[in-house]
C-alpha positions as CSV (number, residue, x, y, z in Angstrom):
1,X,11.8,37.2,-20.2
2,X,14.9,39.3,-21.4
3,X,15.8,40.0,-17.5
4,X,15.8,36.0,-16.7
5,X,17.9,35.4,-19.9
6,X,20.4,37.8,-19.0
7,X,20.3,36.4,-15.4
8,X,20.6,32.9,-16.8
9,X,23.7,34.2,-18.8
10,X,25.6,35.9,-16.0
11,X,25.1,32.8,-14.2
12,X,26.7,30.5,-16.3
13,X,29.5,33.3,-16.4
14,X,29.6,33.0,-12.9
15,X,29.8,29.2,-12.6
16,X,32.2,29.0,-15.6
17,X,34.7,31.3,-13.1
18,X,34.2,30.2,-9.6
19,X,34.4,26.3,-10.9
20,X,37.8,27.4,-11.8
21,X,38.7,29.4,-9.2
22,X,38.4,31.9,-11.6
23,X,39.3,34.6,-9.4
24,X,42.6,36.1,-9.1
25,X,44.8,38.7,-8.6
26,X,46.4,41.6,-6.6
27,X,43.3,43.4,-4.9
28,X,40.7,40.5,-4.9
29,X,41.6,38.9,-1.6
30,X,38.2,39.5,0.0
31,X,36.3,38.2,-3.3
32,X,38.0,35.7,-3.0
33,X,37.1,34.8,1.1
34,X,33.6,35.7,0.1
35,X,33.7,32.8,-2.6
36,X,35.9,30.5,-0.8
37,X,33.6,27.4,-0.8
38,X,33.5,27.9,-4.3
39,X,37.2,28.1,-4.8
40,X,37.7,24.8,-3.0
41,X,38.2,21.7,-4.6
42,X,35.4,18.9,-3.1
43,X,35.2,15.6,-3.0
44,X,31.4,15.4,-2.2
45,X,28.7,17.5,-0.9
46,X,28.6,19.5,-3.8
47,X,25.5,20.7,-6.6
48,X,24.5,19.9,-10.1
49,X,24.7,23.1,-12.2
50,X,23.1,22.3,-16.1
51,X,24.4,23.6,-18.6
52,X,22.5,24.6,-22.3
53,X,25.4,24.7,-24.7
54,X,23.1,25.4,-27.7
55,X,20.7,24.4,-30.4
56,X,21.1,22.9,-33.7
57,X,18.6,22.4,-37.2
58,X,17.3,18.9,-37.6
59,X,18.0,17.4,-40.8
60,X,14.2,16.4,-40.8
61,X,12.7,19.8,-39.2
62,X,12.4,21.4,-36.1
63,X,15.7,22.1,-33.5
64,X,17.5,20.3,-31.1
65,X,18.5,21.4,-27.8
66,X,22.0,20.5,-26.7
67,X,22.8,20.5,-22.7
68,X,25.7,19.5,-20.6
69,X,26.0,19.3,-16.9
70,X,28.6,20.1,-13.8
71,X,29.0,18.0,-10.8
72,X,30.7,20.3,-9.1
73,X,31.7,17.2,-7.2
74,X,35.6,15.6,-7.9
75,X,34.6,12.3,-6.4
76,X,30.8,11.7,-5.3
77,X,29.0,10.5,-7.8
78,X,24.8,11.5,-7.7
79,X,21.5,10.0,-8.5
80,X,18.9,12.2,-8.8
81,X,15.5,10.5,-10.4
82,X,13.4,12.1,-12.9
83,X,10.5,14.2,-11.1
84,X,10.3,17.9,-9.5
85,X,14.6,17.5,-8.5
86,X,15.2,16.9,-12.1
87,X,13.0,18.0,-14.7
88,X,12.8,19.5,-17.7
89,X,9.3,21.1,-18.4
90,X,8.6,20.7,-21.9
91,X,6.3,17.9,-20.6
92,X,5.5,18.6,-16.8
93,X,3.5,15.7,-16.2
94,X,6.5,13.4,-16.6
95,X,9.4,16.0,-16.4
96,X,11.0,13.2,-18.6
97,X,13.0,13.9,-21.7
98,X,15.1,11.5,-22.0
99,X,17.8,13.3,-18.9
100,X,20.4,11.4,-16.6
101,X,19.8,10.0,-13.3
102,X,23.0,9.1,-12.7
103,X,25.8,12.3,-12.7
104,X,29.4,11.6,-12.7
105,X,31.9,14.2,-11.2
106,X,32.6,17.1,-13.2
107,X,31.8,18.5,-16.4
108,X,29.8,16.5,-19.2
109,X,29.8,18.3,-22.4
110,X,26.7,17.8,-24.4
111,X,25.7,14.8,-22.9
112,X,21.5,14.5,-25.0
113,X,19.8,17.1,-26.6
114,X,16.1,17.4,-26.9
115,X,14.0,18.1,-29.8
116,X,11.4,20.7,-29.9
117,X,9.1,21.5,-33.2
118,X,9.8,23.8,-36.1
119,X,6.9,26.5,-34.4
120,X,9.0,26.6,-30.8
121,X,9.3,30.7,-31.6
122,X,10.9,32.2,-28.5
123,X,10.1,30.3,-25.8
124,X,12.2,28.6,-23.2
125,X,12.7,25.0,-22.6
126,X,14.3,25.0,-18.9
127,X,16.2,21.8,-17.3
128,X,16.4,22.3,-13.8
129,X,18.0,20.0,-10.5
130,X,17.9,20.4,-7.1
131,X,20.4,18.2,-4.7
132,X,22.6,18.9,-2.2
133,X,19.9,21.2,-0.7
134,X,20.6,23.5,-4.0
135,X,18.6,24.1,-7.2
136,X,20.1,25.2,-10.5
137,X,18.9,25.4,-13.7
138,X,20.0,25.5,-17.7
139,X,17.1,27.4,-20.0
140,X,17.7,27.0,-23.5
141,X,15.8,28.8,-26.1
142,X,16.7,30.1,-30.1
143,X,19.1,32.4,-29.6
144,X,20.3,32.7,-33.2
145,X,24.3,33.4,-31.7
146,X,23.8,29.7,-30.1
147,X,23.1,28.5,-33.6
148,X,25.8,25.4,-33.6
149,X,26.5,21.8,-35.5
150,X,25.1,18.9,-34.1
151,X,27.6,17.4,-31.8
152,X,26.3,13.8,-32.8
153,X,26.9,14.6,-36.5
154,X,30.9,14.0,-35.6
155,X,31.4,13.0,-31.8
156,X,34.4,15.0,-31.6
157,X,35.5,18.7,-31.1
158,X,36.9,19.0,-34.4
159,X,35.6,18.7,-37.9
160,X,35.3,14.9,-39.1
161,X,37.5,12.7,-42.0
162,X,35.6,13.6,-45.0
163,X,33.6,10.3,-46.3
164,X,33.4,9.1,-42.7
165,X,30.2,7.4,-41.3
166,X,29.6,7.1,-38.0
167,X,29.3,3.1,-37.2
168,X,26.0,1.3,-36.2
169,X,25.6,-0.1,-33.1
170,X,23.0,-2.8,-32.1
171,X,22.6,-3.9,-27.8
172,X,21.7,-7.5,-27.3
173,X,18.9,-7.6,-24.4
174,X,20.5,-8.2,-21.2
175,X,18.3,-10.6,-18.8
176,X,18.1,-9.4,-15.7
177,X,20.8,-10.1,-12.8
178,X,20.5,-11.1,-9.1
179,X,23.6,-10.0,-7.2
180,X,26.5,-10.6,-6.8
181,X,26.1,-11.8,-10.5
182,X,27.6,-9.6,-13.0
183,X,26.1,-8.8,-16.4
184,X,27.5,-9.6,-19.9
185,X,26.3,-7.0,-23.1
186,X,27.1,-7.8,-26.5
187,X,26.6,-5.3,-29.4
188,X,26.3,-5.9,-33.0
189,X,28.5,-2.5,-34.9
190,X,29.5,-1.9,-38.1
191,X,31.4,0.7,-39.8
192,X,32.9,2.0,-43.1
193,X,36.4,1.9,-42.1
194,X,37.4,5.2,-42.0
195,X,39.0,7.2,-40.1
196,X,42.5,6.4,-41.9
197,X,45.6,6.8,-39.4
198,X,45.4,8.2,-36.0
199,X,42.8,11.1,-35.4
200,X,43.9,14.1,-33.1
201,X,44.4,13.6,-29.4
202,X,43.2,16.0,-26.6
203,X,45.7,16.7,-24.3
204,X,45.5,16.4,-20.5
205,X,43.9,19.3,-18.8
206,X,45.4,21.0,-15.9
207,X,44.1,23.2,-13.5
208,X,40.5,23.2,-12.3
209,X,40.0,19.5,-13.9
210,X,43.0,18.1,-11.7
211,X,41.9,15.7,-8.7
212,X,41.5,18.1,-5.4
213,X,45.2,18.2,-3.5
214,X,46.3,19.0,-0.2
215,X,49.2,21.7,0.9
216,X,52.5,19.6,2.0
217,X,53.6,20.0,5.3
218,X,57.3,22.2,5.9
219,X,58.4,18.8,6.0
220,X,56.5,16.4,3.5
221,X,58.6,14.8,0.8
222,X,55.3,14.6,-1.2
223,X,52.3,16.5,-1.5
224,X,49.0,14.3,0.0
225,X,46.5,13.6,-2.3
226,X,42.6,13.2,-0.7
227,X,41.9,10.1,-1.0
228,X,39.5,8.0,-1.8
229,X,39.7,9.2,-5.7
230,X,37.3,7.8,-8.5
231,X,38.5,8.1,-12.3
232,X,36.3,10.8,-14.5
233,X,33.2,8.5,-16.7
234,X,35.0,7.1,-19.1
235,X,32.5,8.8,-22.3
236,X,34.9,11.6,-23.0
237,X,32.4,14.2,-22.5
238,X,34.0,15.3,-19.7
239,X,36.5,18.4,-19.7
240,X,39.0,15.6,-17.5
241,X,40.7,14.4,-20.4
242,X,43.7,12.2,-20.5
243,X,45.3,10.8,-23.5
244,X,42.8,8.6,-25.5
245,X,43.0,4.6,-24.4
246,X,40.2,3.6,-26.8
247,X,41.3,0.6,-29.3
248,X,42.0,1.3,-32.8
249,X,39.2,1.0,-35.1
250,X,35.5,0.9,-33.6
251,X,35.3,0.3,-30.2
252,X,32.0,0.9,-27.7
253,X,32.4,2.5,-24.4
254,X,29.3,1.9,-21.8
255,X,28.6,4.8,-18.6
256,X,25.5,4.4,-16.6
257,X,23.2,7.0,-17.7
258,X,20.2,6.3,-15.4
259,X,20.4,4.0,-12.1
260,X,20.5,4.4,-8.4
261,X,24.5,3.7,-8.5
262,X,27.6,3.2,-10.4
263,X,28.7,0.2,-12.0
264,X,32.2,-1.1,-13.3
265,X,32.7,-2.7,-16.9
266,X,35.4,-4.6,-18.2
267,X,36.8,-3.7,-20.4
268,X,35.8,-0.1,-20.2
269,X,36.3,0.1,-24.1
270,X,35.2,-3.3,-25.9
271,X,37.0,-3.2,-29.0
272,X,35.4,-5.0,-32.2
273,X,36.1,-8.4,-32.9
274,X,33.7,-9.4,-36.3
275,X,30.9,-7.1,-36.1
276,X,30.2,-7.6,-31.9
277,X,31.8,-6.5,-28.3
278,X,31.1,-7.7,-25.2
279,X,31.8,-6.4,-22.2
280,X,30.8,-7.3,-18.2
281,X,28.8,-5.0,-16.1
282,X,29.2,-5.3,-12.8
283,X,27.0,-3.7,-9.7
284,X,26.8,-3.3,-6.1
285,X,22.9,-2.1,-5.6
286,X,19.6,-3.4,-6.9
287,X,17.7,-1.5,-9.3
288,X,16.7,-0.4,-12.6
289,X,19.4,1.0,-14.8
290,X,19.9,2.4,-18.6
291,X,23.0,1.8,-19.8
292,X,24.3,4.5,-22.3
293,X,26.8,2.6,-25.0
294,X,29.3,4.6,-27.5
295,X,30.2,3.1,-30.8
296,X,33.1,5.3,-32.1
297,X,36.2,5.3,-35.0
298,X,37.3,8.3,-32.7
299,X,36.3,10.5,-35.1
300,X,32.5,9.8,-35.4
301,X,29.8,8.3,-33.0
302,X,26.7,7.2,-32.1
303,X,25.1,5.5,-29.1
304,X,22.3,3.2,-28.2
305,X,20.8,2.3,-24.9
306,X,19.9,-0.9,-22.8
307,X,18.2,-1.5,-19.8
308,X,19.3,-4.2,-16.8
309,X,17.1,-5.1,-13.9
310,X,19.6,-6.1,-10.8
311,X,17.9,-7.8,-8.3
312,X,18.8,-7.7,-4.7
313,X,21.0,-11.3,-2.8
């Protein structure tokens, strides 16, 4: 067990660095050939690695266990159903608990956590995909150094206004849809009213969460971009951050979180107006989805789910 652990840690090192392009420098020119099609940017084709970012107490016993993913993809989105290419074995007769089906491009911080009992000990709870021809897998387990604070205490990657409540968020059902009919979703939220003033902003990142560009020509007045590009999920989980377009005051944010396909909303953040939002979801393939919404002040959250039948024309 202490062999796989340390092989599970050296290769999240390892993904951590080549999704960068992590290697660099005088000397490393034939590492770097040897990892080339890890060094390259891509718009598709690319794997799913999880990624267990740690566990936290339950206020009412037991732990939760917090994991993430990278699409190492900048552009194709996946949908990978729940079964032997996505599973996560603490029940193996439905590989179900509770994971996406639908991955957006890049990284996705903490995206659901699973709880296991108080008596879990030292065994492993492992969350493993296979696409793209590639498996990969995330295996979580008590390490007391991964001891962290519930993400979905604050929402936010610094410590919350004291006094402030995350709001409550109620989804209307949402009858199902035949296409090329769009869906509309109405929540009910409330909140306290805090965060007073504006709460901290993340700044763009550079670097390895930039969309994929091509070399200029000797005689290009502007570097090409590869086209076509798709904007990162719009749940700010993902390490592609830009500056923070939410509304002031609670707002709700919706991302697909289980469905054969993506689907556009507008608005992409539904501001509050008297306790509700509504927003319009719109598809282009039949199916079953489960919506993921994201009631935030921007400084605390919480999130509810909803689930839309889209029939086919």
């Amino acid at each position: 067990m202490e062999m796989r652990r340390a092989s599970c840690l050296t290769a999240a090192v390892l993904a951590v660095l080549l999704a960068g392009g992590g290697l660099a420098g005088g000397g490393l020119a034939a590492q770097q050939l040897d990892h080339l099609p890890w060094i390259l940017k891509y718009n598709s084709g690319q794997n799913i690695q999880p990624i267990f970012h740690g566990w936290s107490e339950r206020p009412g016993g037991g732990f939760r266990m917090h994991f993430g993913y990278l699409n190492r993809n900048y552009v194709e989105q996946l949908h990978v159903p729940v079964g032997e290419d996505n599973s996560l074995d603490l029940d193996p007769a439905t590989h179900d608990q509770g994971q996406p089906t639908f991955f957006y491009s890049r990284f996705h911080n903490f995206a659901f956590g699973v709880d296991v009992p108080a008596d879990w000990g030292d065994r492993e709870l492992v969350w493993t995909v296979t696409v793209n021809g590639r498996t990969d897998s995330a295996v979580a387990w008590l390490q007391p150094e991964w001891e962290i604070t519930d993400p979905a205490a604050s929402g936010t990657s610094r410590e919350p206004e004291e006094g402030n409540e995350a709001p409550t968020i109620t989804v209307e059902p949402v009858p199902a849809v035949t296409l090329p009919a769009s869906a509309t979703i109405t929540t009910r939220v409330a909140d306290d009213g805090l965060p007073v003033g504006e709460p901290a902003v993340r700044a763009l990142a550079v670097g390895q969460e930039t969309p994929p560009t091509l070399l200029p020509g000797p005689d290009s007045v502007e570097s090409p971009v590869n086209v076509p590009q798709i904007p990162p999920a719009p749940d700010r989980t993902t390490a592609w951050l830009g500056p923070d377009t939410r509304p002031k005051g609670v707002s709700v944010t919706w991302i697909v979180w289980r469905g054969p396909a993506a689907a556009t909303f507008d608005p992409v953040h539904s501001p509050d107006e008297n306790g509700r939002t509504t927003t319009t979801a719109t598809f282009k393939q039949p199916g079953t989805y489960e919506l993921r919404a994201t009631a935030t002040d921007r400084d605390r959250s919480a999130r509810a789910h909803v689930a839309v039948t889209v029939r086919g024309d």
